[in-house]
PyMOL Python script that loads the backbone (N, CA, C, O; Angstrom):
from pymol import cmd

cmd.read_pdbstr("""\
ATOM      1  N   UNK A   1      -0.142 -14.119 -14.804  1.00  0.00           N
ATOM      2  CA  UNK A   1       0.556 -12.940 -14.346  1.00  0.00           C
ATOM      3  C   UNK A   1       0.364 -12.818 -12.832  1.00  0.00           C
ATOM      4  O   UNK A   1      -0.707 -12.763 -12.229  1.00  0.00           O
ATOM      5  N   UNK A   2       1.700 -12.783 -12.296  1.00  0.00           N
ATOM      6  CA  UNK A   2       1.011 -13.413 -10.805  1.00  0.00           C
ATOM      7  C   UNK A   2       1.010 -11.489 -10.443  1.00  0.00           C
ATOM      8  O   UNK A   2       1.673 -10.701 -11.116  1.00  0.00           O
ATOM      9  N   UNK A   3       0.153 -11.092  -9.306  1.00  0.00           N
ATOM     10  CA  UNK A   3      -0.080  -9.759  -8.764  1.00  0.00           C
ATOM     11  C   UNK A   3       0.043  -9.900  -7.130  1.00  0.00           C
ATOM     12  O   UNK A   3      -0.755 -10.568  -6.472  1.00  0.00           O
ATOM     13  N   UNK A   4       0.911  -9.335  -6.688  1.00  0.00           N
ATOM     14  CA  UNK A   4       1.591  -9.073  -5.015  1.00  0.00           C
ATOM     15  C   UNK A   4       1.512  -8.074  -4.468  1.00  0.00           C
ATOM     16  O   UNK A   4       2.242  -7.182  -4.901  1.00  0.00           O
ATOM     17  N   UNK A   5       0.870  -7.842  -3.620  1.00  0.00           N
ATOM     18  CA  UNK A   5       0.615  -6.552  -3.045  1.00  0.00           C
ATOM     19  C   UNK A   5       1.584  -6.539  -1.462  1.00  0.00           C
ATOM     20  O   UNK A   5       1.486  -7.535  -0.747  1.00  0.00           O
ATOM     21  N   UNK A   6       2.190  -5.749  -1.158  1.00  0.00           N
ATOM     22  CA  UNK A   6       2.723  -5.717   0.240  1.00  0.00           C
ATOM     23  C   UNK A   6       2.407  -4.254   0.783  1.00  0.00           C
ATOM     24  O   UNK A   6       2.465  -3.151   0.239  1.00  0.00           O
ATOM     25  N   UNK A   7       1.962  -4.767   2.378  1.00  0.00           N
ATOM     26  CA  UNK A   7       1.505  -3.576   2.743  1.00  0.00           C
ATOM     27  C   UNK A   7       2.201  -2.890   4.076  1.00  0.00           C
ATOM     28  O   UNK A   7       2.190  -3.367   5.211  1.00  0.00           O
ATOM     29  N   UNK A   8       2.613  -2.047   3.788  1.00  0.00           N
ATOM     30  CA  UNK A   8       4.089  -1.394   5.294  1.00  0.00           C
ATOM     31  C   UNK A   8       3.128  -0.323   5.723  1.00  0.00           C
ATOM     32  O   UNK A   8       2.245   0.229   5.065  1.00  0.00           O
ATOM     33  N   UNK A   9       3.525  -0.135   7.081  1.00  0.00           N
ATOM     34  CA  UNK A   9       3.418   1.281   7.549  1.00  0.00           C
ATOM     35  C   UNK A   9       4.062   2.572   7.041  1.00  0.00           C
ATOM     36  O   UNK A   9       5.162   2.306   6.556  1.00  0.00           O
ATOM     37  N   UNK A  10       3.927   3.175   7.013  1.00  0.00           N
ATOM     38  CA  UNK A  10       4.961   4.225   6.164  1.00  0.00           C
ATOM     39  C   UNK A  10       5.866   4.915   7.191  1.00  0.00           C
ATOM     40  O   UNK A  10       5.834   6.141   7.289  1.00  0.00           O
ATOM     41  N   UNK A  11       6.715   4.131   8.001  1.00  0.00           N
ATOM     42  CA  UNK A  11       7.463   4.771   9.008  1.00  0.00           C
ATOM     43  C   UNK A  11       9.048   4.615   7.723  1.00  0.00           C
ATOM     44  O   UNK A  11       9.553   3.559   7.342  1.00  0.00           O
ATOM     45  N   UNK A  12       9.360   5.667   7.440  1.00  0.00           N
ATOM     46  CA  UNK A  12      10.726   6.208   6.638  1.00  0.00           C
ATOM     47  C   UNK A  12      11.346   4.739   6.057  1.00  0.00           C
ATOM     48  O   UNK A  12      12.486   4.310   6.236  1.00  0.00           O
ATOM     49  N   UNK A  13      10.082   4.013   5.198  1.00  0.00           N
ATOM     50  CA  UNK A  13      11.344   3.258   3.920  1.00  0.00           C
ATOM     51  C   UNK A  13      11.776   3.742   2.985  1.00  0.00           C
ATOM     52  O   UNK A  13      11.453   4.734   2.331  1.00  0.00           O
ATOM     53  N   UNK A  14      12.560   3.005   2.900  1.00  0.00           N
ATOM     54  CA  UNK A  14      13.403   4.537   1.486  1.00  0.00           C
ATOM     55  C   UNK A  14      12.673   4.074   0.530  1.00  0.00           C
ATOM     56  O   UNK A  14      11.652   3.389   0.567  1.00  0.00           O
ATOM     57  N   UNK A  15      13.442   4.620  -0.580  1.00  0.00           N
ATOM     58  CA  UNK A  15      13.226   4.136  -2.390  1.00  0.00           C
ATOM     59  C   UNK A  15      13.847   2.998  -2.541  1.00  0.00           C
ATOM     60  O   UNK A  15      13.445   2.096  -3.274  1.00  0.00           O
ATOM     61  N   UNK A  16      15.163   2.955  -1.660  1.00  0.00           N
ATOM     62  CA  UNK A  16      15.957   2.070  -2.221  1.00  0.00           C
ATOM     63  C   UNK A  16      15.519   0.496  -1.281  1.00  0.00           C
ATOM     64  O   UNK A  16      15.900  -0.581  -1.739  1.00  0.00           O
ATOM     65  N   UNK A  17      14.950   0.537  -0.365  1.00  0.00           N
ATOM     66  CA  UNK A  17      13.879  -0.269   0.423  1.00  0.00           C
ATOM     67  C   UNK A  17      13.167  -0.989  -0.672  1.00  0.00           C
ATOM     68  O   UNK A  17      13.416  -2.018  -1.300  1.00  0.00           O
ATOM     69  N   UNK A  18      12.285  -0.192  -0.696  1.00  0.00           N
ATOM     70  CA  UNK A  18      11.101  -0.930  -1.719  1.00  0.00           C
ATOM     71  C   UNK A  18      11.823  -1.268  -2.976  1.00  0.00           C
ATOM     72  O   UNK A  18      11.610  -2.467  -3.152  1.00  0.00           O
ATOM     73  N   UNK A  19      12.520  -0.842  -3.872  1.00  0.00           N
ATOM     74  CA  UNK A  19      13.110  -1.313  -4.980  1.00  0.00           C
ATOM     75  C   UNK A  19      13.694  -2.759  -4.215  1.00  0.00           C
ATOM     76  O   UNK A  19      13.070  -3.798  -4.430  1.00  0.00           O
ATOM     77  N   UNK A  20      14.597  -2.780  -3.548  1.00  0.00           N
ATOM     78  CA  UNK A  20      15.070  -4.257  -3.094  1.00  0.00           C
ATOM     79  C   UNK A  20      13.892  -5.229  -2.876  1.00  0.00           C
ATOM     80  O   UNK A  20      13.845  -6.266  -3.539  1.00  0.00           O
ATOM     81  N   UNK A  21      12.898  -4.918  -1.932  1.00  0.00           N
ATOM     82  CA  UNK A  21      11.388  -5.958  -1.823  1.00  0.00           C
ATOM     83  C   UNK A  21      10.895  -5.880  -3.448  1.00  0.00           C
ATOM     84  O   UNK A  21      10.915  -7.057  -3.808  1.00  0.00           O
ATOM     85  N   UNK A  22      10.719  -5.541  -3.915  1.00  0.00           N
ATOM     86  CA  UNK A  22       9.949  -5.696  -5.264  1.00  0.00           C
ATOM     87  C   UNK A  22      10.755  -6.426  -6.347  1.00  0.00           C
ATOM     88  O   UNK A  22      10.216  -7.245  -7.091  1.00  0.00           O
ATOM     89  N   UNK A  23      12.044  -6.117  -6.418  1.00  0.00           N
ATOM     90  CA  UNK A  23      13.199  -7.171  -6.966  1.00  0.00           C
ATOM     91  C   UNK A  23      13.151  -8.097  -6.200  1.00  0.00           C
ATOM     92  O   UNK A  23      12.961  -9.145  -6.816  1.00  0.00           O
ATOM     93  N   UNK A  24      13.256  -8.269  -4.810  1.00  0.00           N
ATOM     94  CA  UNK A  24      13.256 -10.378  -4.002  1.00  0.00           C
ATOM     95  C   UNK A  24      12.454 -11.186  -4.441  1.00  0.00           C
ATOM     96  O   UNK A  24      12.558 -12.343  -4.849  1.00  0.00           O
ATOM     97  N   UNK A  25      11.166 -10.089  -4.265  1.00  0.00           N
ATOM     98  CA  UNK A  25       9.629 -10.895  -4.582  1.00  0.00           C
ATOM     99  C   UNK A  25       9.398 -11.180  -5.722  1.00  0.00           C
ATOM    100  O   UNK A  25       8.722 -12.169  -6.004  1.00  0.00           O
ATOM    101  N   UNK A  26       9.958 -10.303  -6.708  1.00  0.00           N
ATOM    102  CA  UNK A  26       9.895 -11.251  -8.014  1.00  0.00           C
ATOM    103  C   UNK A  26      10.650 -12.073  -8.075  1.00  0.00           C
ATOM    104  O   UNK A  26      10.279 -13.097  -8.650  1.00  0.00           O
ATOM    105  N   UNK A  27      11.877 -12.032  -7.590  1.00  0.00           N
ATOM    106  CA  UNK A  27      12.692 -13.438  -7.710  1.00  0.00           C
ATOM    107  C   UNK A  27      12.581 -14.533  -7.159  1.00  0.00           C
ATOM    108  O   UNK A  27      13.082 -15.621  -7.445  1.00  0.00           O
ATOM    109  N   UNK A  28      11.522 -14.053  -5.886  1.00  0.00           N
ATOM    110  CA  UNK A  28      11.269 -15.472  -5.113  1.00  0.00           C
ATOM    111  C   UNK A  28      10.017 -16.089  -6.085  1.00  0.00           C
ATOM    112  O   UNK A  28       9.628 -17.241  -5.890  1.00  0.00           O
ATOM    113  N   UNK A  29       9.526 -15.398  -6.950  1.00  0.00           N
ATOM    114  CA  UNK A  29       8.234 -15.948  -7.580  1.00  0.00           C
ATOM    115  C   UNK A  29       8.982 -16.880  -8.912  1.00  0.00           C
ATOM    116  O   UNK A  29       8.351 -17.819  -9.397  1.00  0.00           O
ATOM    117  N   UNK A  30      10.237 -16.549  -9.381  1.00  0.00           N
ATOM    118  CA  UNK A  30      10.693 -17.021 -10.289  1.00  0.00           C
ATOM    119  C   UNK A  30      11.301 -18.221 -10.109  1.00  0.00           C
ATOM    120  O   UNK A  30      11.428 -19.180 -10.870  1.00  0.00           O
ATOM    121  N   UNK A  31      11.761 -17.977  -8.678  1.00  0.00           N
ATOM    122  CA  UNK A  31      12.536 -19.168  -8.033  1.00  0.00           C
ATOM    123  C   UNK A  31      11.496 -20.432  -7.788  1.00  0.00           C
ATOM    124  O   UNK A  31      11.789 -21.600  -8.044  1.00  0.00           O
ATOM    125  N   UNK A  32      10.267 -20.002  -7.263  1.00  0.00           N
ATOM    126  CA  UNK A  32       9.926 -20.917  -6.831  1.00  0.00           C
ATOM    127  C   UNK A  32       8.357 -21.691  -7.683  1.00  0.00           C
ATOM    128  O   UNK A  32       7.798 -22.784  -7.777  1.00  0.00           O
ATOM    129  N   UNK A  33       8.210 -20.372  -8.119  1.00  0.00           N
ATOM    130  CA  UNK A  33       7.103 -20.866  -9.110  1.00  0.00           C
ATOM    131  C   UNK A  33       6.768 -21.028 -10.655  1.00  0.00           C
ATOM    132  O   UNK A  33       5.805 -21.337 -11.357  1.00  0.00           O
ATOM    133  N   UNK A  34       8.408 -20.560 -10.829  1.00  0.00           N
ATOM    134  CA  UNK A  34       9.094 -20.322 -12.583  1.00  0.00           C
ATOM    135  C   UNK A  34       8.087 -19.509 -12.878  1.00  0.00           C
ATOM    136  O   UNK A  34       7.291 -20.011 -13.672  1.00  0.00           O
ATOM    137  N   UNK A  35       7.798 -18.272 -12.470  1.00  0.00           N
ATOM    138  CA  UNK A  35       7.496 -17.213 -13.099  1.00  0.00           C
ATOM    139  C   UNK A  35       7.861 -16.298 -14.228  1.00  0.00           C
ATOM    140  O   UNK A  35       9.022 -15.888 -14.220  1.00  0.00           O
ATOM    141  N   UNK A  36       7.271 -16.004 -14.954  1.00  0.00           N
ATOM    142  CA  UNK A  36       7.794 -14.856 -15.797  1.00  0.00           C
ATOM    143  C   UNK A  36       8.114 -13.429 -15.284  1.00  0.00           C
ATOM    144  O   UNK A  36       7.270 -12.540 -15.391  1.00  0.00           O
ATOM    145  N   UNK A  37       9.243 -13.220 -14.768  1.00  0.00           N
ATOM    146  CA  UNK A  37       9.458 -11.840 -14.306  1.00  0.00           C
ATOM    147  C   UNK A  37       9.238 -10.404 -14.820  1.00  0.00           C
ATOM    148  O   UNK A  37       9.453  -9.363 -14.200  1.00  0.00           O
ATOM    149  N   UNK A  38       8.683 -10.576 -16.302  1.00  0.00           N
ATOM    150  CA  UNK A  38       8.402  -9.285 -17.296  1.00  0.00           C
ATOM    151  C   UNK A  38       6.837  -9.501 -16.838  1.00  0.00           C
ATOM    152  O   UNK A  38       5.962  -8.723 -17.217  1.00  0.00           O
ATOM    153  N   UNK A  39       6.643 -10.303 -16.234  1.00  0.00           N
ATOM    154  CA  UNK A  39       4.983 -10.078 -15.856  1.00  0.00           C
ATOM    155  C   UNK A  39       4.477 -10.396 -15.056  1.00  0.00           C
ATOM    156  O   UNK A  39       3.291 -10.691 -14.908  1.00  0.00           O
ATOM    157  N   UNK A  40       5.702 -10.383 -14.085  1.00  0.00           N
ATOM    158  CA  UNK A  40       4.784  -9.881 -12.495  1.00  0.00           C
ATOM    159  C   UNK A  40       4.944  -8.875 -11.773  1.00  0.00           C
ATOM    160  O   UNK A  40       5.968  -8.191 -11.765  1.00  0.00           O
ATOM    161  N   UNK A  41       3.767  -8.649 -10.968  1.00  0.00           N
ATOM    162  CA  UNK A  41       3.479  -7.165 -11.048  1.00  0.00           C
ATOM    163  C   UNK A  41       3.455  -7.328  -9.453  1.00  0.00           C
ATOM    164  O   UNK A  41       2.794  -8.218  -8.918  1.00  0.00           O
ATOM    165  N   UNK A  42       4.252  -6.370  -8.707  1.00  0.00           N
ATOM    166  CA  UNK A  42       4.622  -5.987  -7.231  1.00  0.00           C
ATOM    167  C   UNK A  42       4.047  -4.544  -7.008  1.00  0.00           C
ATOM    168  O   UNK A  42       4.296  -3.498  -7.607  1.00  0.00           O
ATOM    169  N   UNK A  43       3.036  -4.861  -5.759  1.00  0.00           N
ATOM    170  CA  UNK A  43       2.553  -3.189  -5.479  1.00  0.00           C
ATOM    171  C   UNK A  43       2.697  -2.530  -3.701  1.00  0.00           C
ATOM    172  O   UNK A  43       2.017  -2.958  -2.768  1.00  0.00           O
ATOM    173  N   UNK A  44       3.657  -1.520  -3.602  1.00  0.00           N
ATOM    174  CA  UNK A  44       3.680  -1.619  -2.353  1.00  0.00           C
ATOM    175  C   UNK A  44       2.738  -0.552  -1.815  1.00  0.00           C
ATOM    176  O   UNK A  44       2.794   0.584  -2.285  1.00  0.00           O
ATOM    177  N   UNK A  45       1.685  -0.931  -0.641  1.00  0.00           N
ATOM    178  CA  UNK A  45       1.164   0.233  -0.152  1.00  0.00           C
ATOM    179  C   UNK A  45       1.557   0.667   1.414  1.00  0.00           C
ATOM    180  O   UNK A  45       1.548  -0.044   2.419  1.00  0.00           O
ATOM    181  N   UNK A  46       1.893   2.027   1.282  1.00  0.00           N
ATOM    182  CA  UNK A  46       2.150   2.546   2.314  1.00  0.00           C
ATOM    183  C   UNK A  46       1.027   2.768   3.520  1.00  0.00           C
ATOM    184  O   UNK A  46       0.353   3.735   3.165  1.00  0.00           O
ATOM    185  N   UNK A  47       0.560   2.286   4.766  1.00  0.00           N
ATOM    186  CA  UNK A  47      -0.340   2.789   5.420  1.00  0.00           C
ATOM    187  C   UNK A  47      -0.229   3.528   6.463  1.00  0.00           C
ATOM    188  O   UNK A  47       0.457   2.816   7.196  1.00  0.00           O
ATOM    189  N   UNK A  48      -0.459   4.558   7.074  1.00  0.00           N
ATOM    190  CA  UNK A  48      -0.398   5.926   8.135  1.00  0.00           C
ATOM    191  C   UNK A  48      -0.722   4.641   9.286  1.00  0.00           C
ATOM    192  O   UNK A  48      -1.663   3.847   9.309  1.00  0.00           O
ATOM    193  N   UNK A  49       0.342   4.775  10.124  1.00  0.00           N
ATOM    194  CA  UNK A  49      -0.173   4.273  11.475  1.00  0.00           C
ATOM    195  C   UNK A  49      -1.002   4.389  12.073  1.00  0.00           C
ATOM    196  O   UNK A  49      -1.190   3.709  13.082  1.00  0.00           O
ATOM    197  N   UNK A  50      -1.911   5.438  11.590  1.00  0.00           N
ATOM    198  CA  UNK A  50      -3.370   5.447  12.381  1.00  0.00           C
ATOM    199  C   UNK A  50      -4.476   5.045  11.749  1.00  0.00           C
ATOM    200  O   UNK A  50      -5.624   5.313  12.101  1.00  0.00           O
ATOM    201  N   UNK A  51      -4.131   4.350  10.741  1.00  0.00           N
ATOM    202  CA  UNK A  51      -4.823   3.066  10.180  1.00  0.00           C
ATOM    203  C   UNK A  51      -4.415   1.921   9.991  1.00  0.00           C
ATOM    204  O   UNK A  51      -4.653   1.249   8.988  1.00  0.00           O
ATOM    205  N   UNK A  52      -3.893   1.655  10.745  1.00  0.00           N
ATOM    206  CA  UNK A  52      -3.339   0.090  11.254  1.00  0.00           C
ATOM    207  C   UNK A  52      -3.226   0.091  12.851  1.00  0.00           C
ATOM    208  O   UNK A  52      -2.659   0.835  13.651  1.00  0.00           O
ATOM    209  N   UNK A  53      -4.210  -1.359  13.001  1.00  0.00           N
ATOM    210  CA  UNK A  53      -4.208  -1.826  14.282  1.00  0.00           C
ATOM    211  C   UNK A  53      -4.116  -3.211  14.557  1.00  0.00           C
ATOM    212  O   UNK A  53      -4.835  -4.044  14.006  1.00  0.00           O
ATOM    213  N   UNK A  54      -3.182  -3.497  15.462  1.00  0.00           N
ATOM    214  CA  UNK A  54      -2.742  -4.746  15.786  1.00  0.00           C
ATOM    215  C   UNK A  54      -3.704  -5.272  17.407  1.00  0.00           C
ATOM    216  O   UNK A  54      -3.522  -4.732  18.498  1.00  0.00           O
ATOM    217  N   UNK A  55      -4.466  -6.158  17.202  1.00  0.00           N
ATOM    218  CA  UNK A  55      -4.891  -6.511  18.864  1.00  0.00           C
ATOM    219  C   UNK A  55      -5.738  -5.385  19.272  1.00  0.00           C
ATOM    220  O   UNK A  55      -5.637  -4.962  20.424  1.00  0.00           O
ATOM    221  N   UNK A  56      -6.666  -4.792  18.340  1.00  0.00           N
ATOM    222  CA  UNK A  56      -7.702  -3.708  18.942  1.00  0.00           C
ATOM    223  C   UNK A  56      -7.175  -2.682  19.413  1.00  0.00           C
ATOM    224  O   UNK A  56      -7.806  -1.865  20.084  1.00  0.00           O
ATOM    225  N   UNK A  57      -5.541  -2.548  19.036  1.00  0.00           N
ATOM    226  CA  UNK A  57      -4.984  -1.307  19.325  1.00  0.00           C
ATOM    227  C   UNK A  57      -4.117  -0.475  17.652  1.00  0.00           C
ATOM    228  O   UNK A  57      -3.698  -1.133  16.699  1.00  0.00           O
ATOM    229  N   UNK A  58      -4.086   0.681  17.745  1.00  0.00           N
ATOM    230  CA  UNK A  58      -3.855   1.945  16.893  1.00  0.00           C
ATOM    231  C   UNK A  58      -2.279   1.526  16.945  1.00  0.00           C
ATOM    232  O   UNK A  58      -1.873   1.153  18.045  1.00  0.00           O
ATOM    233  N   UNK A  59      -1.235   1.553  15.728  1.00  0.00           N
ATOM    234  CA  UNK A  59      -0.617   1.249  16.149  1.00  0.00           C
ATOM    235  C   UNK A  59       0.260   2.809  16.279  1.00  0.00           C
ATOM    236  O   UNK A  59       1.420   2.829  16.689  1.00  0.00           O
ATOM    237  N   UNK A  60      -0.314   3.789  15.963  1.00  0.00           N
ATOM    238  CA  UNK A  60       0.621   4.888  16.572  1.00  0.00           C
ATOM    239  C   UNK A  60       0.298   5.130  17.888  1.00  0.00           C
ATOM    240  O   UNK A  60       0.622   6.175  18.451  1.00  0.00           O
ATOM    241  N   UNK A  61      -0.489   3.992  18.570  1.00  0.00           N
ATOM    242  CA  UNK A  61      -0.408   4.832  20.238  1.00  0.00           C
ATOM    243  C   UNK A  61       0.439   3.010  20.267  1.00  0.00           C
ATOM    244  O   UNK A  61       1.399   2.852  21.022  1.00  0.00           O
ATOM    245  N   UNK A  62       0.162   2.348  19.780  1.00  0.00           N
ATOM    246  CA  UNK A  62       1.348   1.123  20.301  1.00  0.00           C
ATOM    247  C   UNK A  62       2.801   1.888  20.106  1.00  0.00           C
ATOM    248  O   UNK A  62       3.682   1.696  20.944  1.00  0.00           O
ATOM    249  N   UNK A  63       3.008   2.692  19.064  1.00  0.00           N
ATOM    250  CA  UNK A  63       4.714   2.440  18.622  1.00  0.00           C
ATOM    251  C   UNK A  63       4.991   3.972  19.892  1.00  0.00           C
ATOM    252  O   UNK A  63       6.101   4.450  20.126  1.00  0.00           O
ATOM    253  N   UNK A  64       3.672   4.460  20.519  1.00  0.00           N
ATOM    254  CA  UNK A  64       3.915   6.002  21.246  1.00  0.00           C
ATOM    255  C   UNK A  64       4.532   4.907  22.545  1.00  0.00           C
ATOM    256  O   UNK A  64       5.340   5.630  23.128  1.00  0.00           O
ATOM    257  N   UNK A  65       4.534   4.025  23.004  1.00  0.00           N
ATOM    258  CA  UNK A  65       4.588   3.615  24.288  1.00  0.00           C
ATOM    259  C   UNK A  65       6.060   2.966  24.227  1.00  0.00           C
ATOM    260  O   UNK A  65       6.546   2.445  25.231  1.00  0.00           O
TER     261      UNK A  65
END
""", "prot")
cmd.dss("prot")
cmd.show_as("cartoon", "prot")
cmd.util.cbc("prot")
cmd.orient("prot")
């Protein structure tokens, strides 16, 4: 059962966002690794820009500039 986690900033993806990534990614798992699609499991987590940092920097004072 393969398990995928993807992790975004939570700057305004929709519903209909993540429904499309979670349908590709299973299909790219089916495509490429003949997966069973009733049993793989896609998890998206949203993270607050002020817990994500790129290069020792915050990225809500990167995306402020």
């Amino acid at each position: 059962m393969p398990y995928v986690n993807i992790k975004i900033t939570d700057e305004d993806v929709s519903a209909e966002q993540k429904s499309d990534l979670i349908c590709g990614v299973t299909q790219l798992l089916v495509d490429v690794l003949n997966k069973n699609s009733a049993t793989t499991v896609v998890v998206i987590d949203e993270v607050n820009t002020d817990n994500w940092g790129i290069g020792g920097e915050v990225v809500t004072a990167l995306r402020a500039r």
